[in-house]
N, C-alpha and C positions, 0 to 999 in steps of 0.2 A: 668633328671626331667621328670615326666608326670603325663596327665594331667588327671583327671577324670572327663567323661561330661558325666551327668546321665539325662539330662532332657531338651525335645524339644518341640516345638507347631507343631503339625504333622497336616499334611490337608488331610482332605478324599478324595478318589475321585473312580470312579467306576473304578472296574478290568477289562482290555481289556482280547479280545479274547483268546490273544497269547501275551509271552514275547513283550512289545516294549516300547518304549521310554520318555514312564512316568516316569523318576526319579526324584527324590528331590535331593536336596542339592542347596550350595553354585556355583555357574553358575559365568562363561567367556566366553565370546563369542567375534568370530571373522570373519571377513569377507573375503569368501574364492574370487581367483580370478574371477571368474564369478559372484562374487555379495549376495551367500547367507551366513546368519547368521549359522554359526556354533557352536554351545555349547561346552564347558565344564565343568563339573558337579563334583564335589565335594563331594560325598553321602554323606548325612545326617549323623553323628555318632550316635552307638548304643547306645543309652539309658544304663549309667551304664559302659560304655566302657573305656578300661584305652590304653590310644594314649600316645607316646611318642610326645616331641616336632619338633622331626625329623619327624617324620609321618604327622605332618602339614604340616608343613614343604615342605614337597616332595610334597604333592595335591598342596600345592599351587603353586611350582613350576612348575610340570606338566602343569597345568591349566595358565603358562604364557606363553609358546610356538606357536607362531603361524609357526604355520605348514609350512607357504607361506613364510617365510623370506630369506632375501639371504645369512643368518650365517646360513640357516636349510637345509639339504639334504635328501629325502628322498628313502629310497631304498627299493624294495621285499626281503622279507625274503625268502628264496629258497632254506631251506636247511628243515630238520626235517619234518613233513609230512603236519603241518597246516599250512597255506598262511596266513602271516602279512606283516608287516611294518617296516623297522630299520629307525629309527629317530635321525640323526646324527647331532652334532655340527661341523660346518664348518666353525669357525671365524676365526680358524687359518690353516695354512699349505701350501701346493703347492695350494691347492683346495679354499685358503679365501674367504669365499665368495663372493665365485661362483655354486652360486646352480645346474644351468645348467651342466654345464661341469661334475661336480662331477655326476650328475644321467644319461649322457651319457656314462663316463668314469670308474667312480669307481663300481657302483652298480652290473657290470659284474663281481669283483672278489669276488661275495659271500662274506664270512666270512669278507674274509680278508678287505673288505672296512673299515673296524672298523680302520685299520692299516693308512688308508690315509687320517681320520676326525680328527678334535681336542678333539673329545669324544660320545660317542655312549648316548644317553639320554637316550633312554628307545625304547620299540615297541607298534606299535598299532595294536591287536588283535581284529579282530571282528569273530562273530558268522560263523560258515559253518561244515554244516551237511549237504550229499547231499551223492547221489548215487558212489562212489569211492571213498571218501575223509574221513580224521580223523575226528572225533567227537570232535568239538570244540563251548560254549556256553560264550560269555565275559561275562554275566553278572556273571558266576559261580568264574570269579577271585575276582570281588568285594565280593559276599559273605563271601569268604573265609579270606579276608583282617581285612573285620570289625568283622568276627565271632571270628575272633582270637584276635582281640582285649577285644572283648566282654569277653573273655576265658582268658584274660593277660596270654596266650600261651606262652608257652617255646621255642616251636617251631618258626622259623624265617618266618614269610608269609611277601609279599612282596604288599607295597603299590600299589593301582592303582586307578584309577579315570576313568570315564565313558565321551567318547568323540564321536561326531559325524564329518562328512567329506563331504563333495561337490560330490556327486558321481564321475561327469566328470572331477571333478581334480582327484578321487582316478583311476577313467580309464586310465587318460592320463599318469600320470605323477607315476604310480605305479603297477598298476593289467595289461596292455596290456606288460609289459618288463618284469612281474612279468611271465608272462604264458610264453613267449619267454625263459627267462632263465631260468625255470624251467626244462622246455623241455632238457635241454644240460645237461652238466660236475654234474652244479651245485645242482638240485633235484631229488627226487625220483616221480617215480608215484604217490604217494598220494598225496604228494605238488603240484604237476602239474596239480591234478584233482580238489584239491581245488581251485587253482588260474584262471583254466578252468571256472570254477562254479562262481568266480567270476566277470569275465569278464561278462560272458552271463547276469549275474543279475546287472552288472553297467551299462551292455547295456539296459537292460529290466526288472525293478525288478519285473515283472511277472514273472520271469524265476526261482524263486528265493519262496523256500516253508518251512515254513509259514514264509511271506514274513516282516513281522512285527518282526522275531528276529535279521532281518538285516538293514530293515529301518526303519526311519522315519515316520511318518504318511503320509506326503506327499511324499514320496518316489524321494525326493530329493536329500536326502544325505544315506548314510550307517552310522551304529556304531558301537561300539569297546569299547576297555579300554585301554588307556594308561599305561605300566607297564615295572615298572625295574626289573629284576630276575637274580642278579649276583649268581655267587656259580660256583662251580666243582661237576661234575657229580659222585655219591656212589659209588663204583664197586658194587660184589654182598655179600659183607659183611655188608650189607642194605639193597642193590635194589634185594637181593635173586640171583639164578643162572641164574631165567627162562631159565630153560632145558624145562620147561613142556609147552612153549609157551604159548601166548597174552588169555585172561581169567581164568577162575576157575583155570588152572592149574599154571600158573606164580604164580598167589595169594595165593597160596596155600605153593609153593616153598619160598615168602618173609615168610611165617611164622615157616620156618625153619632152620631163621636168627640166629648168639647169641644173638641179645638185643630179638626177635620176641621172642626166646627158653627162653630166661630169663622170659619174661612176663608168658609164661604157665607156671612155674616154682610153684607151693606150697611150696617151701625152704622158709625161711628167703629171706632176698634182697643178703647180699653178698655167700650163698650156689648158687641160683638163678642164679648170675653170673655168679658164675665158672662155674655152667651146662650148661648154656648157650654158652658160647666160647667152652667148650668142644666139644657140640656137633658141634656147627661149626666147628673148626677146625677138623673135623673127613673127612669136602668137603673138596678137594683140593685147590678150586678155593677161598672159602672162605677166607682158610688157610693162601695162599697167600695174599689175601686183607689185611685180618689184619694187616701183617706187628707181628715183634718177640712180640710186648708188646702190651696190652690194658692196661689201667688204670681201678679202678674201678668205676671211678668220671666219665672215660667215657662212662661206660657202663650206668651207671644211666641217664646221661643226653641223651643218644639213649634211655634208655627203655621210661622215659618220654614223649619224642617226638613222640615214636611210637603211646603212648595211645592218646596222640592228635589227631594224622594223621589220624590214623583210626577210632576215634569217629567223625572227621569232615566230612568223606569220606563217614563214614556209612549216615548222617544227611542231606548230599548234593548228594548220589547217585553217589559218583564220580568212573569211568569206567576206568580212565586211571591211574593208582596213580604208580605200579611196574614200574619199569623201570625210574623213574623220580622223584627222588629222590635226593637232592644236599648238598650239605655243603660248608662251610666256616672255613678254619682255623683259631682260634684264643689260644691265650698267659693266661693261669688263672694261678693268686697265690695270698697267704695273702698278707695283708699290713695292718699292725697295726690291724688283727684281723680281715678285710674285704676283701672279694672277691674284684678282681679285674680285668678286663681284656683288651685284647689291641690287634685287628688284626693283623694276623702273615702275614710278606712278603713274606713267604714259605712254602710246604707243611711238610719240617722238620725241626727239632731242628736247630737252628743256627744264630737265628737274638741276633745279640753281647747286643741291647739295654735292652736286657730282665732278671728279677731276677735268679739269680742260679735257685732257685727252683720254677719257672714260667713250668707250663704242658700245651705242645700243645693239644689242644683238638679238635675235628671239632663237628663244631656247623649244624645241619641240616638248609636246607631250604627247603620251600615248593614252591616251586617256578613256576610248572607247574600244576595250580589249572584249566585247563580251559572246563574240560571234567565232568563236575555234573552240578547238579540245574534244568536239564531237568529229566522229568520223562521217558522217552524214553531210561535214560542209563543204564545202566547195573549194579546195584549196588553190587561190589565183596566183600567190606568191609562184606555186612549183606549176601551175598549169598555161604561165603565162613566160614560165621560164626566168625569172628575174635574176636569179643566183648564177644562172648560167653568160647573163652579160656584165654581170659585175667584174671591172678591171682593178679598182682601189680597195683596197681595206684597211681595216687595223690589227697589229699582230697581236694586240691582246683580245682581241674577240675570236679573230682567228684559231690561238692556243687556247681560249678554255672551250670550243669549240670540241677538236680535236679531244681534249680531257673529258670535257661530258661523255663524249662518242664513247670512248674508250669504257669507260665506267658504266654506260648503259648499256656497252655489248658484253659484259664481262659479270653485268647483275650487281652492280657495287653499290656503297652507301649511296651514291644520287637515286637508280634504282630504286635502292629499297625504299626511300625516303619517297619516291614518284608514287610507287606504290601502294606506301600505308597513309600517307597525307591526306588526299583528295576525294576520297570515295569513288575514283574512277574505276571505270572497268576495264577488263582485260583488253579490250579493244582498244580501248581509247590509251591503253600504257602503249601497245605495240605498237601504235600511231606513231607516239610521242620519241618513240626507240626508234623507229621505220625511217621517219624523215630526219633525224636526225644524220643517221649513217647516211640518207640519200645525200643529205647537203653537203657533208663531207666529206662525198665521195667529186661530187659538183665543182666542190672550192679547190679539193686538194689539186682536182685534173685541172683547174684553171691554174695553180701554183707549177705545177711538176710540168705544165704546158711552157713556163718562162712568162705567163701573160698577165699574173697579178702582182701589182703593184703593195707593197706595205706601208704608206705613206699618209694614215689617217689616225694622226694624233693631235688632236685640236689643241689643247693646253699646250703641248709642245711649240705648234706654229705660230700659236696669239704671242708665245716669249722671245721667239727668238728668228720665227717666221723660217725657218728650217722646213725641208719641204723634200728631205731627203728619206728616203725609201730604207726601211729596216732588211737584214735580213734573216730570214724566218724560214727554220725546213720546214717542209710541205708537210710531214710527219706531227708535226708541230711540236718537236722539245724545242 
């Protein structure tokens, strides 16, 4: 089931300097060991936005965790290049809570602590951008959450909610073990620069610039987003070769994917494909990924997801997107006429409970959203032109496209909702306004040119393999 919530009472209030800690929503708060009120924040839903009941679900979940309990363990993430948090359930095991022991004991074996909790919750990501360290913005996960609701995205984006922390609890009991085992087996340089950068700014958030996308006003506490992001990582039969290494030239490389080739394609949808997998399979490494069979249910449900990805990337500026890229296997077939589907226990054929004719498919996620929304990044979606070789799309992304636009040139409930949610700043809304009108300015000249096709509705083609192009004005009613 889900739900649609199109209409809210939004409260003005002046745009600070720099990103900080103005958000709306639904608020929990809790009282960290030293005494201060900690929030968490529930963002506002988008005006018009279609939420599953799971997706409440999880916020509100999220948002009942206190951090300080002794079923909760908290450990450095120390692996991948950005410094967070793993937020572990410990009610059961060798470790029942016993919060202490576990972040003495377990938090040393990296990954593998996941192996010695009764379940990994989620992690808390905050903001660090700083001299040696990966380009990381949390409030850029929350956009991407509700934007893709906003979009009832095909794509999988993964819930999160916006949380603040006691500084000198995130010192003590996270960022000073955080920098120590970075240092070893466990991280690389860039994680270890970041969790560096951390330390100095829970010592001194003067250390720490501009010092508002990491704290509080009273610079009490730091914030983040609470977030789950399961999936398996693409090979490069998605995530491209990157032969041409980290910018222009990776970006360039993912557009030389099959589903990427399928999109520049002028064919029909299933010619489109075939050229597409042709010319991947022409890399080796590709070749390989693929694996002997593609379906063409599953080409369509990648080409879909790509045109999301990179219209949301283009709109948010996001710098980091190649290379991070995931999926989920799941089981689709008819039943009485209706798609159906059921997460696979495997990445191949073989779970016995499944219909003969049930097609494993893998479903994308977008699951590593946290490098856009600052103006500062690097935007490769539009600097590499992706939007402008897009031939396929789909007409409902395309119309609420167009609807956004309209609504964000005219200052309306998305607007205002962009504006009082997030704690962004003025720059970072003009951004979000900027590219947006760029894009569809992009798509509509590829429409009103005769050269885009509307023929990317996956559920439609798994039913009935219809493969026939809508039609859609360029205007987009």
């Amino acid at each position: 089931m889900k739900l649609l919530l199109s209409t809210f009472v939004l409260c003005a209030f002046v745009l600070p300097a720099f990103a900080s800690d103005e958000v709306t929503g639904i608020e929990t708060t809790f009282t960290s060991p030293n005494g201060l009120i900690e929030r968490c924040v529930r963002i506002t839903p988008v005006p018009g936005g279609v939420y599953d009941e799971g997706d409440l679900k999880d916020e509100a979940e999220y948002c009942s965790i206190d951090l300080y309990a002794d079923a909760v363990a908290l450990c450095p993430k120390t692996w991948s290049t950005s410094p967070g948090m793993q937020v572990y359930d410990i009610s059961d095991g060798n470790y029942a809570n016993n919060r202490s022991e576990f972040q003495r004991n377990a938090c040393s074996e990296g990954k593998s602590a996941s192996n010695l909790a009764s379940d990994v919750w989620f992690k808390f990501k905050p903001t660090m951008n700083q001299s040696g360290t990966s380009g990381t913005f949390s409030t850029s996960s929350l956009l991407y959450y509700h934007f893709s609701r906003l979009f009832d995205a095909t794509v999988k984006v993964p819930i999160s909610v916006w949380r603040s922390m006691d500084v000198n609890a995130h010192l003590d009991q996270v960022a000073l073990s955080g920098l120590s085992l970075s240092g070893g087996s466990h991280g690389g340089r860039i994680n270890h620069e970041g969790w560096r950068a951390l330390v100095a700014a829970d010592q001194n958030a003067a250390n720490y610039s501009p010092t508002d996308e990491l704290f509080i006003a009273d610079r009490t506490q730091i914030y983040g987003v609470l977030i789950n992001s399961p999936g398996h990582r693409y090979g490069p039969s998605i995530n491209g070769t990157r032969e041409s290494r980290w910018g222009k030239g990776q970006n360039r490389d993912f557009q030389e994917t099959p589903a990427f080739r399928a999109l520049r394609s002028s064919s029909a949808l299933e010619d489109a494909i075939a050229e597409g997998l042709a010319a991947g399979r022409r890399v080796h490494v590709i070749n390989r990924d693929l694996g002997s069979d593609v379906p063409p249910q599953q080409m369509v449900y990648w080409m879909k997801e790509l045109t999301e990805i990179v219209l949301f990337d283009f709109i948010f500026s996001q710098q980091d997107r190649v290379g991070n890229i995931d999926f989920t296997p799941y089981y689709y077939w008819l039943e009485g006429g209706e798609l159906t589907h059921e997460k696979a226990k495997h990445h191949k054929m073989g779970d016995g409970s499944m219909p003969d004719d049930a097609m494993l498919l893998r479903r994308t996620n977008l699951n590593d959203n946290d490098a856009g929304g600052r103006v500062q990044y690097a935007n490769f979606a539009k600097s590499t032109q992706m939007l402008e070789k897009i031939r396929h799309f789909g007409g409902d992304t395309y119309q609420s496209l167009m609807a956004l636009n309209s609504d964000l040139q005219s200052e309306g409930e998305i607007y205002q909702w962009v504006s009082s949610s997030f704690g962004l700043d003025d720059r970072q809304i003009a951004q979000i306004v900027n590219n947006t009108s760029l894009a569809v300015g992009i798509l509509r000249g590829t429409c009103e040119s005769g050269d885009m096709i509307f023929d990317l509705y996956p559920k439609r083609y798994f039913k009935t393999a219809d493969a026939t192009p809508e039609k859609i004005a360029c205007n987009g009613s």
